[in-house]
VOLO-172592 format. One record per residue (C-alpha): x, z, y; residue in one letter. Coordinates in steps of 0.001 Angstrom, whole numbers, plus 524288, in hexadecimal, padded with zeros to 5 digits. Each point is the difference from the previous one (the first is absolute). Layout:
N
{{X; Z; Y}; a}
...
// end
This chain:
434
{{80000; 80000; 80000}; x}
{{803FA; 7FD45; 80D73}; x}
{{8091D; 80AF3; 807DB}; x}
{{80612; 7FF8E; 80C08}; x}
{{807CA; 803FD; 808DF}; x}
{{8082D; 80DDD; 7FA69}; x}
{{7F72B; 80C5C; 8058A}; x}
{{80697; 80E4A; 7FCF6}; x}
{{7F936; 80D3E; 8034A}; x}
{{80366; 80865; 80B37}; x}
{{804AF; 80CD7; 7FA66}; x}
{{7F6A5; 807EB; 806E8}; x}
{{7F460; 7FAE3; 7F861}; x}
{{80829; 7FEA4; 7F32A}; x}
{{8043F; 80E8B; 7FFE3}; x}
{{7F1B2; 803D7; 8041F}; x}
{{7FA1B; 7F7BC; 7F4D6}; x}
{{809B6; 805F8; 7F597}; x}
{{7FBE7; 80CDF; 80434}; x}
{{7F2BB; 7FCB9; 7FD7D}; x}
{{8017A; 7F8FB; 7F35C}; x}
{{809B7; 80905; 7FA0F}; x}
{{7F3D6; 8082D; 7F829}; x}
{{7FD93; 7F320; 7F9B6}; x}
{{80C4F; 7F7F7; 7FDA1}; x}
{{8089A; 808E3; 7F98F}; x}
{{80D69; 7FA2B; 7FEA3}; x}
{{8071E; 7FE13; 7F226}; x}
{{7F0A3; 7FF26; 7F7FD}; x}
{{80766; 7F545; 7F55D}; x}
{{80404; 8008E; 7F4B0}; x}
{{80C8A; 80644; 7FA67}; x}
{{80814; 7F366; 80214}; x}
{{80BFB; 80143; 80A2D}; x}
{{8096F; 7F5A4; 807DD}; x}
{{809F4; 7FBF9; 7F743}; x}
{{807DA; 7FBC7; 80C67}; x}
{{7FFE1; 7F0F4; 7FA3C}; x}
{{7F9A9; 7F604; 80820}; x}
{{7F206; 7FD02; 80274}; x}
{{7FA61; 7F439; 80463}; x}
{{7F213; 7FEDE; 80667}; x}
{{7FA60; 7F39B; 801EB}; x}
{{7F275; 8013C; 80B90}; x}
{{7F9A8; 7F619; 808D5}; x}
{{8052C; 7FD28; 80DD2}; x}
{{7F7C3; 80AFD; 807DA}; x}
{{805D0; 80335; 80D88}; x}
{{7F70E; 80A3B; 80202}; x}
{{800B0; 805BF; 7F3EF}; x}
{{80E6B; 7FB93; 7FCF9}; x}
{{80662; 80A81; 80859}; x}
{{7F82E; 80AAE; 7FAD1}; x}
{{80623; 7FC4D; 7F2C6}; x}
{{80D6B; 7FE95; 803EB}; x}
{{7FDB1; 80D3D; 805A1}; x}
{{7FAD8; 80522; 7F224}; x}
{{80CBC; 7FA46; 7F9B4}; x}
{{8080A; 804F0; 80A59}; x}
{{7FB14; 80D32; 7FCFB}; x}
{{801A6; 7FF21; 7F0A0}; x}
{{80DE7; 7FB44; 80088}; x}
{{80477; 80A66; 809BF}; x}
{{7F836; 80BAA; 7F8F5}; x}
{{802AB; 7FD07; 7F141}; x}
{{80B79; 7F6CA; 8018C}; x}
{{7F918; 7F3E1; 7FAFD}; x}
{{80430; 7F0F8; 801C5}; x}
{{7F309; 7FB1B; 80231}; x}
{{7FF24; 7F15A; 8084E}; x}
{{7F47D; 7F73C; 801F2}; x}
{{7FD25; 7F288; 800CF}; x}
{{7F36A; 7F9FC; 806F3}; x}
{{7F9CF; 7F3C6; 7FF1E}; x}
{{7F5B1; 7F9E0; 805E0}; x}
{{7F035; 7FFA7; 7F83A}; x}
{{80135; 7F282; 7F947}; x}
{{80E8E; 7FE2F; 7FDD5}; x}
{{7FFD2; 80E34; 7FAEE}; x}
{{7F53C; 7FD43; 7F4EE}; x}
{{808EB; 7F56A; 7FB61}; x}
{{80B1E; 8060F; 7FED8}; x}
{{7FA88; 80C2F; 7FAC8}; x}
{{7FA12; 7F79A; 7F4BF}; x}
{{80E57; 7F866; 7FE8C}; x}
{{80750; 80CBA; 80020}; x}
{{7FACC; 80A10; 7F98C}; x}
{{80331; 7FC02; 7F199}; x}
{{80C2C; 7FC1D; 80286}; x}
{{80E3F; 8046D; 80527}; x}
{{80021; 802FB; 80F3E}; x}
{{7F27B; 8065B; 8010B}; x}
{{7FD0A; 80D7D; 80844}; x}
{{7FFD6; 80E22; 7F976}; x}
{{7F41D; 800C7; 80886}; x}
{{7F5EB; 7F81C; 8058B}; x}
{{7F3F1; 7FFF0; 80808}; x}
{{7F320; 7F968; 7F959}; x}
{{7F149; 8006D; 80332}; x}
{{7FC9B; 80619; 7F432}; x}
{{7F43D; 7FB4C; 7F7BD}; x}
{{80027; 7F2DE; 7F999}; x}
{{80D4D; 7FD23; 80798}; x}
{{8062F; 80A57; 7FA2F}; x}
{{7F8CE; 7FED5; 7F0E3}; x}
{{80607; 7F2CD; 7FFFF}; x}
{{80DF2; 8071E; 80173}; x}
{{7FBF3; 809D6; 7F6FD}; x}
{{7FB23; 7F48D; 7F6C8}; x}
{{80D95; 7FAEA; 7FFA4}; x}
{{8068F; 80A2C; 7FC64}; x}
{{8064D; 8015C; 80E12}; x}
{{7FC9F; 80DC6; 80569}; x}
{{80469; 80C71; 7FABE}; x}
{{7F53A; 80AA8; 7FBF5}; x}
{{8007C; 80A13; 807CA}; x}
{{7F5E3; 807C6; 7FAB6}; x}
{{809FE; 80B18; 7F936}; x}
{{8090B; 7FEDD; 80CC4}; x}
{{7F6C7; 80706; 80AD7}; x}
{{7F9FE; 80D3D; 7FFAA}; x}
{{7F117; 8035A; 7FFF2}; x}
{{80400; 80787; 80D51}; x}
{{8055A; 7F292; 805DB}; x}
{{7F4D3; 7F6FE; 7FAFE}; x}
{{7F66C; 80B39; 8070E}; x}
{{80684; 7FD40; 80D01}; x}
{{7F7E0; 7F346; 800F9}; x}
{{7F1D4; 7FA6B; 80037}; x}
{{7FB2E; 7FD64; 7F0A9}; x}
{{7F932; 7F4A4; 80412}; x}
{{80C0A; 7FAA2; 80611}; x}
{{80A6C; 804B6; 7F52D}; x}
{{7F72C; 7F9A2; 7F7A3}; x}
{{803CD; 7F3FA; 805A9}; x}
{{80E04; 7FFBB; 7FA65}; x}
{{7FBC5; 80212; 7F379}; x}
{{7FE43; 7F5BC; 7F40E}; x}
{{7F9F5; 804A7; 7F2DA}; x}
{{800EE; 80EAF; 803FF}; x}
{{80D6E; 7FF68; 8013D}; x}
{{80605; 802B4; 80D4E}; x}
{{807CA; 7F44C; 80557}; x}
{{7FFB5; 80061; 8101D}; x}
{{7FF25; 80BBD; 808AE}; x}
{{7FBE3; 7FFA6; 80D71}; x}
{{8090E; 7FBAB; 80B7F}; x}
{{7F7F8; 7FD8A; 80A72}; x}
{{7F1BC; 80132; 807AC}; x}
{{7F4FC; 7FC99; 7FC36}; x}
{{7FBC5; 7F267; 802C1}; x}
{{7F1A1; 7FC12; 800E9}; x}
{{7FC7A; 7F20A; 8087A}; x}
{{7F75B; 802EA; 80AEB}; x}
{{7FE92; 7F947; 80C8C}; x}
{{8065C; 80198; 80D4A}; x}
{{7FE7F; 7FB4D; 80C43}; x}
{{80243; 80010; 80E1A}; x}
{{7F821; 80910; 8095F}; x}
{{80433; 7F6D3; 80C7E}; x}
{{7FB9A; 7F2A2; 7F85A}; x}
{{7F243; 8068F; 7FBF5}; x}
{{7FF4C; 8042F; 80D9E}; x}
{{800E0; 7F2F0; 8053B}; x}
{{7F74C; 7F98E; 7F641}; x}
{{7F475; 80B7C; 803EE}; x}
{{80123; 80649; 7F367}; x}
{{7FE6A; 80E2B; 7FDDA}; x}
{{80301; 8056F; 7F2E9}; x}
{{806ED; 7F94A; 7F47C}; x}
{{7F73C; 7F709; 7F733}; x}
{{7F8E0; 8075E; 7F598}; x}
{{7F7A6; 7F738; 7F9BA}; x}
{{8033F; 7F1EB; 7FBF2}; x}
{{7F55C; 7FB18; 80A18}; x}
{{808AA; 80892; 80940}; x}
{{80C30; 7F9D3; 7FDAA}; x}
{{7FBEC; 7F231; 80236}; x}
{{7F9B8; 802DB; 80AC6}; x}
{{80DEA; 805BB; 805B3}; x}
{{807AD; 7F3D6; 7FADC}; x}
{{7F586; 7F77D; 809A1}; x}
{{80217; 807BC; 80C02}; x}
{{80E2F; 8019D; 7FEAD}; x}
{{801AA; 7F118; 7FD1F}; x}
{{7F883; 7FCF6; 80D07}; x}
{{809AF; 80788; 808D1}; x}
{{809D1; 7F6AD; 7F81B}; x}
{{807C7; 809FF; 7F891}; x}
{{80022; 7FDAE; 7EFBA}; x}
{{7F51A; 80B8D; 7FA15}; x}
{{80939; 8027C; 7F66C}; x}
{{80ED1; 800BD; 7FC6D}; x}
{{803E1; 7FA1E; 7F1C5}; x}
{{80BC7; 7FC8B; 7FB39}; x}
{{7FCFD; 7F34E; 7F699}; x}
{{80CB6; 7FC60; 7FD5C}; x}
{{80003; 80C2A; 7F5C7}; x}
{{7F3F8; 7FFDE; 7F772}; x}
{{7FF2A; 80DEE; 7FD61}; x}
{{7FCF1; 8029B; 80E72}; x}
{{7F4C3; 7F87F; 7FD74}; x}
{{7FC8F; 8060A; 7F292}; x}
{{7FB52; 80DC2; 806B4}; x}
{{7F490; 7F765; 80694}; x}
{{7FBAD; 7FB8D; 7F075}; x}
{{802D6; 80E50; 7F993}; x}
{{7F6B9; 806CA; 80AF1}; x}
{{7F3EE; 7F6A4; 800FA}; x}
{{8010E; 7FE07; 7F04A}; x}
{{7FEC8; 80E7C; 800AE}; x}
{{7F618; 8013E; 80B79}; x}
{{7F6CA; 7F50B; 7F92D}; x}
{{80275; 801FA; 7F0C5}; x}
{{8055B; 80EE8; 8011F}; x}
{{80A77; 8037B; 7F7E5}; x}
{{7FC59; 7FD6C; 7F201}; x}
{{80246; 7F01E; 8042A}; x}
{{80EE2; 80199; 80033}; x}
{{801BB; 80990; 7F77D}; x}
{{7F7D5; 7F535; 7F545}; x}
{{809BE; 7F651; 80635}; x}
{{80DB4; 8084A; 7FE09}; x}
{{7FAA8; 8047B; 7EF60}; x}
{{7FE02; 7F090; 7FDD7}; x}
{{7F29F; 80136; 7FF17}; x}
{{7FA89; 7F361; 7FADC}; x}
{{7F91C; 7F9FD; 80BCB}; x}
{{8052A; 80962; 80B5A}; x}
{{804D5; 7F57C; 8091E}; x}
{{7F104; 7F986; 80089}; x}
{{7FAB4; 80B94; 803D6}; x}
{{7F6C1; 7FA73; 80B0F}; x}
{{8053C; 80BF5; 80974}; x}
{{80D7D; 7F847; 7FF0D}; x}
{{7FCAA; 7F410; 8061F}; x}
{{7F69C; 80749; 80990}; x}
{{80D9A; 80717; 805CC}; x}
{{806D7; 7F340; 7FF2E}; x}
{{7F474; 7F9A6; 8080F}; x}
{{800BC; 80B89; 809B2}; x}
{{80E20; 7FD24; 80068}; x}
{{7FE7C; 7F0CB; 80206}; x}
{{7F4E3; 80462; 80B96}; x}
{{80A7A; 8074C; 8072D}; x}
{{80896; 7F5BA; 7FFF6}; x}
{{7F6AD; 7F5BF; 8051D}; x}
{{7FE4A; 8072E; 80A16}; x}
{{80C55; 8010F; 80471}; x}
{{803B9; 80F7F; 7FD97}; x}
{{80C3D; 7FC8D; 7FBB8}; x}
{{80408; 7F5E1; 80AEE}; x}
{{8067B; 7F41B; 7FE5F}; x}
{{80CB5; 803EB; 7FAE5}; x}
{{7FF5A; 80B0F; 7F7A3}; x}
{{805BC; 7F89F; 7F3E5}; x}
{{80D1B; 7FF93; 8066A}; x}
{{7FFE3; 80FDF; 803E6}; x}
{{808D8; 806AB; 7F80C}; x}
{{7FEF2; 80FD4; 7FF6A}; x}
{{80D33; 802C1; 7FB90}; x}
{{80480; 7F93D; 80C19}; x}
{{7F7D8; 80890; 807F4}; x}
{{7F4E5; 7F542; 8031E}; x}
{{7F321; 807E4; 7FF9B}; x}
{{80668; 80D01; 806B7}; x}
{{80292; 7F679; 80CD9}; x}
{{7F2AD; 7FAA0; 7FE67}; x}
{{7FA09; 80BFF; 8007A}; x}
{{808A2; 807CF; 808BE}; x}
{{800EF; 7F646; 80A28}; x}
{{7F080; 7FD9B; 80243}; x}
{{7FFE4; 7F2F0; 7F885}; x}
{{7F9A6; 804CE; 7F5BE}; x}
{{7F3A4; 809A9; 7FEDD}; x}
{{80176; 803B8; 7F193}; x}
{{80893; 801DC; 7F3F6}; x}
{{7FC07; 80332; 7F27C}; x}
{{80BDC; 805FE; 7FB4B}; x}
{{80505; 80D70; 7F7ED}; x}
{{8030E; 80A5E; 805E9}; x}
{{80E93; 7FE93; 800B6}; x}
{{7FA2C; 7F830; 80B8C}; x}
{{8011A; 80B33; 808A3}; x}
{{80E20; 802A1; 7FCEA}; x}
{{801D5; 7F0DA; 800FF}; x}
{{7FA48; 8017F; 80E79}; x}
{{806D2; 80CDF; 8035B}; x}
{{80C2B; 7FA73; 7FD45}; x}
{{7FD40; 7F14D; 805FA}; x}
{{7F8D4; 804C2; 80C29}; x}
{{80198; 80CFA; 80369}; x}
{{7FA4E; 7FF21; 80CD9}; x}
{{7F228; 7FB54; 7FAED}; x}
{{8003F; 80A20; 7F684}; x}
{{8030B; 80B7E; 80B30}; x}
{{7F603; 7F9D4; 80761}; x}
{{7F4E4; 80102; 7F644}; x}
{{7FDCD; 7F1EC; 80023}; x}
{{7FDE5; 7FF23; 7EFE9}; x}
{{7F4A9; 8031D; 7FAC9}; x}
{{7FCAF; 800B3; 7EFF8}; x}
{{7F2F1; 8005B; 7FACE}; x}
{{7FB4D; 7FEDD; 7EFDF}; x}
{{7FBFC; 7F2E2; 7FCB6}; x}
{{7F2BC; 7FC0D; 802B4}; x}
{{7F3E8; 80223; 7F646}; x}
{{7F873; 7F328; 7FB68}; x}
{{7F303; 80096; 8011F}; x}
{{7F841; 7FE25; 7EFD5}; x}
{{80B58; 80317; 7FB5E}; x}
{{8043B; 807DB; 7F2B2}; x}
{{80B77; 8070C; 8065C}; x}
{{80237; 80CE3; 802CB}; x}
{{80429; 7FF4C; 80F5E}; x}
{{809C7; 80A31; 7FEE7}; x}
{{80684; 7F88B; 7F4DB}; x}
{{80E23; 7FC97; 80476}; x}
{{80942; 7F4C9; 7FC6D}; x}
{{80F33; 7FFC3; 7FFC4}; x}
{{80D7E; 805F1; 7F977}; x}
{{7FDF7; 80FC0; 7FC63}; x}
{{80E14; 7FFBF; 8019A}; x}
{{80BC7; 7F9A2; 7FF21}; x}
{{806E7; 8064F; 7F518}; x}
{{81094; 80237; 7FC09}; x}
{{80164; 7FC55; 7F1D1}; x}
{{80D1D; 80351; 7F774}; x}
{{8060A; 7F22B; 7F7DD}; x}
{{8005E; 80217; 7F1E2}; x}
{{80CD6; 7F977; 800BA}; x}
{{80697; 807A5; 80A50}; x}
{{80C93; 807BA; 7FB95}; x}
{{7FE0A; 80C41; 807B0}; x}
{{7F132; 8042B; 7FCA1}; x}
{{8031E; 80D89; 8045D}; x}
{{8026A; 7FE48; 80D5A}; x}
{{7F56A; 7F702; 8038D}; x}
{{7F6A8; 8090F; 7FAA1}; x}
{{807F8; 8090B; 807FA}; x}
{{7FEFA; 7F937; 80C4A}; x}
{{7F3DC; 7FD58; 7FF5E}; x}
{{7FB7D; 80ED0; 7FC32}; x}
{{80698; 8051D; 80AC4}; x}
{{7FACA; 7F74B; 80AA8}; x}
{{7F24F; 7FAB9; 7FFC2}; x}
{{7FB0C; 80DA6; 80057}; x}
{{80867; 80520; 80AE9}; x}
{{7F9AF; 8056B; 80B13}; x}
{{80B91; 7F9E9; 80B3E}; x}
{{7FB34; 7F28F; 7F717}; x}
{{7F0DA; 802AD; 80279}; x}
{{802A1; 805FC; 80C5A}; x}
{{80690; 7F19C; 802E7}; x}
{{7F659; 7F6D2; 7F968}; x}
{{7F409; 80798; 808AF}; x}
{{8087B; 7FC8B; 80BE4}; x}
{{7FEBE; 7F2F2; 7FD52}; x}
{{7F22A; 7FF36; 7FC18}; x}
{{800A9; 801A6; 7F306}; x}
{{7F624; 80826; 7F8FF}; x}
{{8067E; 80601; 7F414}; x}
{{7FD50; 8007C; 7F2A3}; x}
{{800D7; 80D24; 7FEBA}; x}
{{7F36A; 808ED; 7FC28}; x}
{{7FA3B; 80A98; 80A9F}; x}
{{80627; 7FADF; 80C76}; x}
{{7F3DE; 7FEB6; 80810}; x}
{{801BC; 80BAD; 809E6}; x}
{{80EE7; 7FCB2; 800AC}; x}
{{7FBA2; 7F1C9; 80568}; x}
{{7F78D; 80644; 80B2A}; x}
{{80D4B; 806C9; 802E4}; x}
{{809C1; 7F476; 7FEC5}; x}
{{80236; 7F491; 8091C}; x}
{{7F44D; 7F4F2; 8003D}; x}
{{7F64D; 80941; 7FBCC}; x}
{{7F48B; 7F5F1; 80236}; x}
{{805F4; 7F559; 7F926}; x}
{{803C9; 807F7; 7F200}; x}
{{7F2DC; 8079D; 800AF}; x}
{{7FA58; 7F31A; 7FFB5}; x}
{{80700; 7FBA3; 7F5F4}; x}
{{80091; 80B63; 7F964}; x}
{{7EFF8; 7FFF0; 7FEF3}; x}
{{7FF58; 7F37F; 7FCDA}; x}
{{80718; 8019C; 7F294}; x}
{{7FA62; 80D79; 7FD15}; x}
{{7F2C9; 7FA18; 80283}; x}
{{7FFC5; 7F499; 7F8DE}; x}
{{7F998; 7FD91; 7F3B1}; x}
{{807C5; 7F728; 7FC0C}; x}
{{80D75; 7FC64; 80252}; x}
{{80163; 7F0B7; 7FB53}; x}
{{80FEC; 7FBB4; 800C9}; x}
{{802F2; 7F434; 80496}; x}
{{7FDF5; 7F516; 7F6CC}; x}
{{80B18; 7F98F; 7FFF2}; x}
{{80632; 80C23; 7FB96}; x}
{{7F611; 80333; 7F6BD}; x}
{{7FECB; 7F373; 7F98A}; x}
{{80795; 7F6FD; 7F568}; x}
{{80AA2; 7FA5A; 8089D}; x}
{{7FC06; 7F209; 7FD6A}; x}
{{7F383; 80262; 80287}; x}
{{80335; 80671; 80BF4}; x}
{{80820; 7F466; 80552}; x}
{{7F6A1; 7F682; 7FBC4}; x}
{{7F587; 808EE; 808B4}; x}
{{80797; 7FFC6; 80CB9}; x}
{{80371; 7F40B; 7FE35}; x}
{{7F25B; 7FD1E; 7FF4E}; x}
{{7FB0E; 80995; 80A2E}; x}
{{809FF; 7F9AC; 80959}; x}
{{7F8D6; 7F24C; 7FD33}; x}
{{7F2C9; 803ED; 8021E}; x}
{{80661; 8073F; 80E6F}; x}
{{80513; 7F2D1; 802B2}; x}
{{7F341; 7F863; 7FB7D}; x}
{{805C9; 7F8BD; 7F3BC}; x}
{{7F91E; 806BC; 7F73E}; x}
{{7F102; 8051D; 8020E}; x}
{{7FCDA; 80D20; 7F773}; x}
{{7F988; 7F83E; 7F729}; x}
{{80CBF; 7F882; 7FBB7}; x}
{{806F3; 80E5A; 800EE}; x}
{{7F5CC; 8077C; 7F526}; x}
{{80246; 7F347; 7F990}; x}
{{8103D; 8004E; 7FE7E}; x}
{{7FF46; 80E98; 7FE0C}; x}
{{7F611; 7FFCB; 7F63E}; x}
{{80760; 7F3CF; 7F779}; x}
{{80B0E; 80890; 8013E}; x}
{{7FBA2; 80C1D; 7FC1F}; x}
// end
């Protein structure tokens, strides 16, 4: 996912926030595995808001329990190749960040990832949210442990572009939203931000009005190969909504040469030329670390996506990543210490302290009133609720999915964005493939 420009805490509001978290982190919860002082490679996506924070973590480990821990970064799509080239093979990390779920099982499937099941303490696995744990786990076996916030999509805007359009509140119907992509198109400023040059921007739009219309049982048919999933009417009902929106011209003119990693829908946004952005909420950190000053002005707004009216889904139903997770390479030569490193970070209050300054919600279970007390209180109580509130929690498909059928769905998803393909020809392909 995109990240910008590097962001680091001030140290008032870190030593504040460990203060506060301390009762709930507690430091050294791993297993019984120690440094062995050999090296330790971690491989992570290019983050520059989050980036720093990890360096820091590393930093910390090295100096404290005289580890050689180093990390590598990559950006989204380069990094899922060479994660699936490297990981069998000679030259791979020790450790390695993954979105859990069917992106991780795959690993898993291949013999790839270590178990760490046997490795990490019932006190350690308490530190975090079962729902979220869960997440890293394949079979009932413990493969990926929490690194980072939690990431549900929901959808920001900006307070001075509503303004000018006359509109009051964030959308929260369907009806609603349409209505705000009109008026903000007539004061000639795109309705909404996309970045259609990387199809799994435009994915969130599918995985929430599949959900809204067809609630969640229609994926979940879809990811257990259900026999007939894909031609569930409520799929091509989204995929119509989708093909509405870009008719009438939410997305601009140009959105299928936006890139996010370079930054394209932060500017959008962030510099008025945009009114929305349906993104996860890393997208706060993205925007704290990209434009400061709109952030410190209370320019961005964030609001749940919009209900749909008939439809089967729960409103309060989210859609995104429950977390990106760190998993440990079955064929890595020191085992020990990147169960070690990891143990002795992710759970560290100066770590949590840091991830809350950026925006990050953690994983971590019962952190509620220490979010009123941290920095961005509005902004991780919202995001906080949002998870703890949901019904559901669908991950992202291509992540949950068969990785050829994943490809073949953003490729797909991309066409019908780009009108070469209309849903019908999408359920179509998807369901021949399936």
């Amino acid at each position: 996912m995109n990240r910008l420009v590097s962001l680091r805490a001030t140290a008032a509001v870190a030593t504040v926030t460990v203060l506060a978290l301390t009762a709930t982190a507690c430091g050294g919860a791993g297993g019984s595995a120690s440094g062995s002082g050999d090296p330790v490679t971690v491989w992570s996506l290019s983050n520059d808001a989050l980036n720093p924070v990890q360096k820091q973590s590393i930093t910390s480990y090295n100096t404290q329990r005289g580890g050689k821990v180093t990390m590598k970064t990559f950006d989204n799509d380069p990094y899922k190749q060479k994660l699936q080239s490297s990981l069998g093979g000679s030259g791979g990390p020790d450790v390695f960040l993954n979105w859990g779920g069917g992106n991780l099982a795959q690993y898993v499937k291949a013999g790839n990832v270590a178990d760490l099941s046997g490795k990490l303490s019932a006190d350690f696995k308490k530190e975090f949210l079962p729902s979220v744990l869960a997440g890293g786990e394949v079979d009932g076996k413990v493969y990926g442990v929490p690194m980072e916030g939690v990431q549900p999509v929901a959808l920001f805007y900006n307070k001075d572009v509503f303004k000018t359009a006359g509109i009051d509140a964030p959308p929260a119907t369907w009806k609603d939203l349409l209505s705000d992509v009109d008026k903000i198109k007539k004061k000639g400023i795109t309705p909404i931000a996309l970045a259609g040059s990387q199809s799994w921007t435009e994915l969130m739009w599918l995985e929430y009005l599949l959900d809204r219309v067809g609630g969640p049982r229609a994926f979940a048919d879809i990811e257990a190969g259900k026999a007939g999933a894909w031609e569930n009417p409520a799929v091509e009902t989204a995929l119509g909504m989708i093909k509405d929106l870009v008719d009438r011209g939410a997305f601009g003119k140009k959105y299928a040469k936006v890139n996010q990693d370079a930054g394209g829908t932060n500017a959008l946004l962030s510099q008025g030329k945009a009114g929305m952005l349906l993104m996860g909420s890393w997208e706060y950190a993205d925007m704290l670390a990209a434009a400061p000053q709109f952030i410190k002005d209370a320019k961005l707004g964030w609001a749940p996506f919009p209900t749909v009216a008939g439809g089967q889904g729960d409103p309060k139903n989210v859609v995104g990543n429950p977390c990106n997770y760190f998993s440990v390479t079955q064929s890595s030569s020191n085992k020990s210490g990147a169960v070690d490193f990891i143990t002795k970070t992710v759970d560290q209050p100066s770590y949590i302290a840091d991830l809350l300054s950026i925006g990050h919600v953690p994983a971590i279970a019962g952190i509620k009133g220490q979010l009123m007390g941290a920095i961005n209180p509005q902004y991780t109580g919202f995001v906080y609720d949002l998870v703890a509130d949901a019904p559901t929690f669908t991950q992202s498909w291509d992540q949950a999915l068969d990785p050829d059928i994943a490809t073949l769905m953003l490729n797909d998803l991309q066409k019908v964005f780009n009108k070469q393909m209309t849903p019908k020809e999408f359920v179509q392909s998807l369901a021949a493939a399936s």
